[in-house]
C-alpha positions as CSV (number, residue, x, y, z in Angstrom):
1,X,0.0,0.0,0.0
2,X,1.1,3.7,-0.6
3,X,0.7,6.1,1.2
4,X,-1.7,8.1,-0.9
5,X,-3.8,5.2,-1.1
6,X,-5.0,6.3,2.2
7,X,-6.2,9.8,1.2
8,X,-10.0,10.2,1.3
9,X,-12.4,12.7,0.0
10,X,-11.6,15.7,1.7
11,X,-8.5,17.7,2.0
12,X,-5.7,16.1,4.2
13,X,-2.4,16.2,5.2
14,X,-0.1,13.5,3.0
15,X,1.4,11.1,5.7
16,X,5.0,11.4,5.6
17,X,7.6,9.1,7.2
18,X,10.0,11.9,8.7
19,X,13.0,10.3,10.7
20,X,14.0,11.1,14.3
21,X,16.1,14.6,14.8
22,X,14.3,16.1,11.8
23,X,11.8,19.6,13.0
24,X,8.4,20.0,10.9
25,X,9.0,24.0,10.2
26,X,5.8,23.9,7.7
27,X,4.1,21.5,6.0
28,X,1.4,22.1,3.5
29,X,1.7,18.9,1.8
30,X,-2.2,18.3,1.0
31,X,-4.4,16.1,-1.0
32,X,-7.9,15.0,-1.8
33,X,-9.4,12.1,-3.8
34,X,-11.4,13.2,-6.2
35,X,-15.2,11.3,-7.1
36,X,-13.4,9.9,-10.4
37,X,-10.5,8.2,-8.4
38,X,-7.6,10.8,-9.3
39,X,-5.9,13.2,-6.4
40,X,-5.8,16.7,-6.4
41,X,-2.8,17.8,-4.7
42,X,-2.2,21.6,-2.9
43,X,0.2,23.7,-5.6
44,X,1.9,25.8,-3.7
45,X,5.2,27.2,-3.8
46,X,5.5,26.7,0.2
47,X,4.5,23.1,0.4
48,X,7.1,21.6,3.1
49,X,10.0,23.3,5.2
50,X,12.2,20.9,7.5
51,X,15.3,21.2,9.6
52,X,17.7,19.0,10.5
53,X,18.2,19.1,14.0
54,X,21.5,19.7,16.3
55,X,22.6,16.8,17.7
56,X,21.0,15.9,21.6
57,X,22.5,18.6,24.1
58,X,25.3,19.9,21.7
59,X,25.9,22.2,18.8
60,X,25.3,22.2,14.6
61,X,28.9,20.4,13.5
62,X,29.4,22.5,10.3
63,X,30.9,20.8,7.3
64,X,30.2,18.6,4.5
65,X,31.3,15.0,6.0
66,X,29.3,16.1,9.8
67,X,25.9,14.4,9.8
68,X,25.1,17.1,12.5
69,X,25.5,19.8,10.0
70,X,22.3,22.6,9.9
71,X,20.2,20.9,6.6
72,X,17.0,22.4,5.5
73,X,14.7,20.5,2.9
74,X,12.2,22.6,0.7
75,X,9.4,21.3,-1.2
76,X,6.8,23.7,-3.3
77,X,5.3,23.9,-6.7
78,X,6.5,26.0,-9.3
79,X,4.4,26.4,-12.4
80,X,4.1,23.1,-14.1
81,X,6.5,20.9,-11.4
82,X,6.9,20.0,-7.9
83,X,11.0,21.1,-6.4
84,X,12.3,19.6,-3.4
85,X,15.8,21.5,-2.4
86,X,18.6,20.8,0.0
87,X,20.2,23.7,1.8
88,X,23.4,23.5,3.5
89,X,22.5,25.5,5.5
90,X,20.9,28.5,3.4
91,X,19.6,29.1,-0.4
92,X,22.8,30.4,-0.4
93,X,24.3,27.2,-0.5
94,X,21.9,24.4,-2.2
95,X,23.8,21.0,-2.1
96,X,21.0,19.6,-3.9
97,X,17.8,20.1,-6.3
98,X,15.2,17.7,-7.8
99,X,12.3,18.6,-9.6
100,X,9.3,16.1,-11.4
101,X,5.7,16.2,-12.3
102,X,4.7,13.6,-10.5
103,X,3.8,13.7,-6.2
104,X,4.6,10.3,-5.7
105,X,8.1,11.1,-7.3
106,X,8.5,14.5,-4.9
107,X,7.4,12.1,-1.9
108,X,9.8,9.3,-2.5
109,X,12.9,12.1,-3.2
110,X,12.1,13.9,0.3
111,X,11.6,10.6,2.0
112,X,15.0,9.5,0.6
113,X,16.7,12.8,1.5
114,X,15.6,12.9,5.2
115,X,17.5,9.7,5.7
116,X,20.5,10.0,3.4
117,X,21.5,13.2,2.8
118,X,23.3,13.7,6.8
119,X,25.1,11.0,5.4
120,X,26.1,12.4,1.9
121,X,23.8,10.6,0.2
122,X,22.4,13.0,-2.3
123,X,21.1,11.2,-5.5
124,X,17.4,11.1,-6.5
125,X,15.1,8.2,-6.0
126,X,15.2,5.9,-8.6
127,X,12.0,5.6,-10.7
């Protein structure tokens, strides 16, 4: 089962699996089903903000190998495709970008990122 299998009829929140040490800064990530079967999804160009979090009792550990470093993940809608970015720790410095038509596609990518990118793992999910 996927999760968009369990949206219903009226506007929800998209269930997410967002791993420990990771802060929910916004999250618009909303979708109805629709009476033909198809989802509608919210397209807006603030659609998720996340933030990794410091490490329990200490400090950010800045630099590219610390898996304690300040990471931000951004998700929105920009005319004709969903964007999920990865900012180390500003838009000043994106470490990584990945945009598709397709939700489920944006949903695997962030799901992926949340777990792999403290580690330096920053490719997309594969289709």
């Amino acid at each position: 089962m996927h999760v968009l299998d369990l949206v219903g009829p009226d506007w929800q929140l998209v269930p997410l699996r967002i791993p420990g040490g990771w802060a929910v800064r916004q999250n618009g990530l909303d979708a109805r089903r629709l009476p033909d079967g198809s989802l509608d999804f919210n397209d807006s160009e603030d659609l998720l903000w996340l933030v990794k979090l410091p490490p329990p009792g200490g400090e950010y550990r800045p630099g590219p190998d610390s898996p304690w470093r300040e990471l931000h993940l951004d998700a929105g809608f920009y005319r004709t495709a969903f964007r999920v970015d990865l900012l180390d720790p500003d838009w000043d410095h994106v470490l990584a970008s990945f945009t598709t038509e397709s939700f489920v596609e944006l949903l695997a990518c962030i799901e992926k990122w949340l777990v792999n990118a403290p580690l330096g793992d920053l490719s997309p999910p594969a289709s």
